[in-house]
C-alpha positions in Angstrom: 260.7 34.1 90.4 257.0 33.1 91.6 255.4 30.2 90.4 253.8 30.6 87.5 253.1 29.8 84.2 255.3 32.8 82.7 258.4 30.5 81.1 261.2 30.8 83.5 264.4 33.2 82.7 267.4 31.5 83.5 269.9 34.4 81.4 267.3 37.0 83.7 268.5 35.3 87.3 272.1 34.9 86.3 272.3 39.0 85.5 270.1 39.9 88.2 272.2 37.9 90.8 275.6 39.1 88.6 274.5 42.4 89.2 273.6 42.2 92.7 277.2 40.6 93.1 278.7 43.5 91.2 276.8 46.5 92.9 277.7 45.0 96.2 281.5 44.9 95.9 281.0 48.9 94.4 279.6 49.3 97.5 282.0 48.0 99.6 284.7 49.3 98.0 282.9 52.3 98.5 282.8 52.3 101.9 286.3 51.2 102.5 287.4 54.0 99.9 285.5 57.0 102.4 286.8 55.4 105.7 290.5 55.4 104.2 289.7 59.3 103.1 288.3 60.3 106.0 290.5 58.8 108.3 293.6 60.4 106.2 291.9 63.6 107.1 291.8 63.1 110.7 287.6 62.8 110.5 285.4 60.4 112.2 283.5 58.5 109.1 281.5 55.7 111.9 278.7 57.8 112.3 278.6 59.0 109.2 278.6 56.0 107.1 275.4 54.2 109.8 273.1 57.7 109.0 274.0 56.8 105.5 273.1 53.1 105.4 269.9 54.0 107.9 268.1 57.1 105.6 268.9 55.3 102.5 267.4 51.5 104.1 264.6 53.7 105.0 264.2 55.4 101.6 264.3 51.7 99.6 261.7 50.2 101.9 259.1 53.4 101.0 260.2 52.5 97.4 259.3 49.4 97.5 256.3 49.3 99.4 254.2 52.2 97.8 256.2 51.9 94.5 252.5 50.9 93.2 250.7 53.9 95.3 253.4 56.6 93.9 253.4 55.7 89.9 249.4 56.0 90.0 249.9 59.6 91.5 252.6 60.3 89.4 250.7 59.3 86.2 247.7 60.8 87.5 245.8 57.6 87.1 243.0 56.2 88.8 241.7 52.1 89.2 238.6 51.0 88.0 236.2 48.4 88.1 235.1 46.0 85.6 231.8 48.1 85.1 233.7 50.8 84.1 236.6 49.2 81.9 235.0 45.8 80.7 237.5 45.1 77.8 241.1 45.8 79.9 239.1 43.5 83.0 238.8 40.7 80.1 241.7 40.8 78.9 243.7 41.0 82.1 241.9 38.0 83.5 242.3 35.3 80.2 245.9 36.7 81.1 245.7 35.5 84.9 244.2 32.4 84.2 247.2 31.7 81.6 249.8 32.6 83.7 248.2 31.4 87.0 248.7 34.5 88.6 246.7 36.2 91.2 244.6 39.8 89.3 246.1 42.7 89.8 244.7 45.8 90.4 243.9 47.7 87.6 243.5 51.7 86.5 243.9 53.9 83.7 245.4 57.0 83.0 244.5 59.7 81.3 246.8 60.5 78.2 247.0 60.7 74.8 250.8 58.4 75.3 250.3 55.0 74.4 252.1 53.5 77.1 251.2 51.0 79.9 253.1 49.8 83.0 252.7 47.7 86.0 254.4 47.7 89.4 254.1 46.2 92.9 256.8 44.6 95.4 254.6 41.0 94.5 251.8 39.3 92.5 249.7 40.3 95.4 250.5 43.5 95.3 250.3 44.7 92.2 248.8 47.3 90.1 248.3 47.2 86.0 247.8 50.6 84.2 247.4 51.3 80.7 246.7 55.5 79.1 243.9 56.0 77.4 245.9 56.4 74.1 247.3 52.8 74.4 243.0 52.0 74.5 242.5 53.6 71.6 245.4 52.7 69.1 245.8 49.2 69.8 243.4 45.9 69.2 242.3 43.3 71.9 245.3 41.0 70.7 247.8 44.4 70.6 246.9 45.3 73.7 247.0 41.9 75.6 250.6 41.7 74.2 251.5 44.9 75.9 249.8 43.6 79.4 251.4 39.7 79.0 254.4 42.1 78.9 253.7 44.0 81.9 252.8 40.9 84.2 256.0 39.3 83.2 257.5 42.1 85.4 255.2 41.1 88.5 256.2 37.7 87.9 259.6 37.9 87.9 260.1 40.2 91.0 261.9 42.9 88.9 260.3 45.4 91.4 262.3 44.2 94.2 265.6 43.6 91.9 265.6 47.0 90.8 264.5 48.7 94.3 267.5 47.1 95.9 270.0 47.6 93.3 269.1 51.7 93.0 269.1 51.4 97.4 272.8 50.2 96.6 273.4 53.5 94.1 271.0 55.9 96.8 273.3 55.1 99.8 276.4 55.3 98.1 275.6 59.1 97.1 274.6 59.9 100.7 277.4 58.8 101.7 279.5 61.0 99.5 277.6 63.9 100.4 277.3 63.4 104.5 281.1 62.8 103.8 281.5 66.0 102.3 279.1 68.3 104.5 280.0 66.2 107.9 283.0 67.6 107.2 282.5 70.8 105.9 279.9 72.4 108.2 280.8 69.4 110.9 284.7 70.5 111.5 284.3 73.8 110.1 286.9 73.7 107.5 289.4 72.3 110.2 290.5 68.5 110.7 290.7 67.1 114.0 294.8 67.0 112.9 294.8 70.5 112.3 293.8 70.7 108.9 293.1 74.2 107.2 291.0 75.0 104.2 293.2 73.6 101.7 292.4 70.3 103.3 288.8 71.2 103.1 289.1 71.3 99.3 291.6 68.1 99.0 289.0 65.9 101.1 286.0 67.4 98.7 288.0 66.7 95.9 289.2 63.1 96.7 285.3 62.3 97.9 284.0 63.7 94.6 286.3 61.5 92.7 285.0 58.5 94.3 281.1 59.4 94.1 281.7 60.1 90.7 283.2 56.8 89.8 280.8 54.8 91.9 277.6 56.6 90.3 279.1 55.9 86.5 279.4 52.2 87.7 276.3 51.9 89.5 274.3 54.0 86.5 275.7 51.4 83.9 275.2 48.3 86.2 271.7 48.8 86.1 270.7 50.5 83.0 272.7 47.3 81.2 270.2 44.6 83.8 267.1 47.5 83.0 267.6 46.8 79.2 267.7 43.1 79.7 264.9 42.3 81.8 262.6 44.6 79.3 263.5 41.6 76.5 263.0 39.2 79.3 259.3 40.5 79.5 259.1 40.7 75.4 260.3 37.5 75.3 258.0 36.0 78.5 254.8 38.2 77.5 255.3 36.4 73.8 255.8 32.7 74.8 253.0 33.3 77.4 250.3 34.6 74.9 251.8 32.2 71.6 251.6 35.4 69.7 254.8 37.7 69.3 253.7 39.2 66.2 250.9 40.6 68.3 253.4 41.9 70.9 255.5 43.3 67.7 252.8 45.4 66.1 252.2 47.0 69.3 255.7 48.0 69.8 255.3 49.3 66.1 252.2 51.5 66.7 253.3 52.9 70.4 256.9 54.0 69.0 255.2 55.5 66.0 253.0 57.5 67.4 255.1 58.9 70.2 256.6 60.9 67.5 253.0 62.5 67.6 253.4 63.6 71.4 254.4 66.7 72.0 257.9 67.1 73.5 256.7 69.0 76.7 254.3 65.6 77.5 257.3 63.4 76.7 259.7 64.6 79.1 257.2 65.2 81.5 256.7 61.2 81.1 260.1 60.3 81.3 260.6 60.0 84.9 258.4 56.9 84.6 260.3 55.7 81.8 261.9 52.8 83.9 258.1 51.8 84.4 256.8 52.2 81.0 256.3 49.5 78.2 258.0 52.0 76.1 260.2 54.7 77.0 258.6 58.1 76.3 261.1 59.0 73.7 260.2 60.6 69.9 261.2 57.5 67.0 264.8 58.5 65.7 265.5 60.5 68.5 269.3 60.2 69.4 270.6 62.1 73.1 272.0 61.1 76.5 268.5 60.2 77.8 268.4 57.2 74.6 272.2 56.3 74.9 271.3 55.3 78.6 267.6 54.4 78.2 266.3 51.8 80.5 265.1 50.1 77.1 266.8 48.6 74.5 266.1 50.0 71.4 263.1 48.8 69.1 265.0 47.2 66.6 266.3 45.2 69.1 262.9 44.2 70.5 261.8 43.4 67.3 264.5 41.4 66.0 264.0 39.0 69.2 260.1 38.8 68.6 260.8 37.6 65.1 263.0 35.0 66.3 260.6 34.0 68.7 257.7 33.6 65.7 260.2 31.7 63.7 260.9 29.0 67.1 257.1 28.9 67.6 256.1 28.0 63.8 259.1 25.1 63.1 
């Protein structure tokens, strides 16, 4: 974590470095699974498994790097100055000059979602945007709640934790599929022991088994770290401003009114959802996509901000 005046997560680096742990022996079992299947099929994994590791190293550096440059296209947002935003500019500096954090840049997009994220591979780096349906629901205390929230992520480098854990999940299904095709269009159906079709099929099979098993692990690995560091920010963003019930209300209003949004606009959103302050998800709505959300649920967040105002008024 930088240094900065956001209190330090010591629960947030034990399951970010747990997780890193975990993801990399799923990846080298991985790799060690696809060499054994491959080599009992009489085909050459070496090259297979370097392309792998090299497009999805190259992939993860392009994530991380313009992670800022493609969420502002993808939200269609755009950064302004302090002439043209004067209120977001306040607030975000009173914010740096609490956490002692260099400004980030800032933009807004235009929607009618209340929502706000912030992303950037460091403080340095970084970008802060907020819709203009955050702007209009919430007060100057709401809505530097939601930001004290947001910079908690620059702080604690979950940019770079999260890039390298979904690198880990991106190679491991290239490597399943160059398995797959390398041998499929590669050998042409035939092993170089003289396999026929039938071993086509049993290699497919045996690879698909082990993709599927390493994406369930992978998928759960870091939806379960996704959920955490999200009351890690709720929990930094509160001690950092001294006012959870702020940070509480917010959460209220933006849940609330997503059930507002039409549907369309909401899963439109949800490819950003990892981003988001609040995943872009109607209130009560219960399917795959919240089972698995990158957020816990609002209960949840609440609960932990109302334990945080009862610590901060003993």
């Amino acid at each position: 974590m930088v240094r900065t005046r956001y209190a330090p997560d010591r629960g947030l680096q034990a399951r970010m470095g747990l997780t890193m742990f975990m993801l990399g022996l799923v990846f080298v079992a991985l790799v060690v699974a696809l060499v054994f299947i491959l080599q009992a099929f009489g085909v050459g994994g070496g090259a297979i498994i370097f392309f792998a590791v090299l497009l999805g190293g190259g992939m993860a550096f392009g994530s991380l790097f313009w992670s800022d440059k493609v969420a502002l296209r993808a939200s269609g947002a755009r950064e302004v100055t302090p002439q043209e935003a004067p209120q977001l500019h306040g607030i975000i500096d009173r914010l740096c000059a609490l956490a002692d954090m260099p400004k980030p840049r800032v933009a807004i997009a235009q929607s009618d979602m209340p929502n706000a994220f912030a992303t950037g591979r460091n403080s340095k780096n970084a970008v802060v945007c907020v819709t203009t349906g955050l702007l209009r629901r919430l007060d100057d205390k709401e809505l530097e709640g939601v930001i004290a929230h947001e910079m908690s992520h620059v702080a604690h480098k979950d940019v770079v934790v999260m890039t390298i854990a979904s690198f880990l999940g991106i190679m491991a299904a290239l490597l399943v599929r160059f398995a797959f095709y390398g041998e499929l269009f590669g050998g042409g159906g035939r092993g170089r022991g003289g396999g026929d079709n039938g071993n086509a099929g049993l290699l497919f099979l045996a690879v698909a088994a082990v993709g599927v098993v390493v994406y369930a692990v992978s998928f759960l690995l870091i939806r379960l770290l996704s959920r955490y560091r999200e009351l890690a920010a709720d929990r930094a963003g509160a001690l950092l401003t001294g006012q959870p019930s702020a940070l509480a209300s917010a959460l209220t209003k933006v849940s609330g009114a997503m059930s507002a949004i039409p549907t369309k606009d909401l899963r439109e959103a949800q490819a950003l959802n990892a981003f988001y302050f609040a995943p872009a998800f109607k209130a009560g709505q219960v399917s795959l996509s919240t089972m698995f959300s990158t957020h816990p649920s609002l209960e949840r967040r609440l609960r932990q901000l109302s334990e945080i105002s009862a610590q901060l008024g003993r």
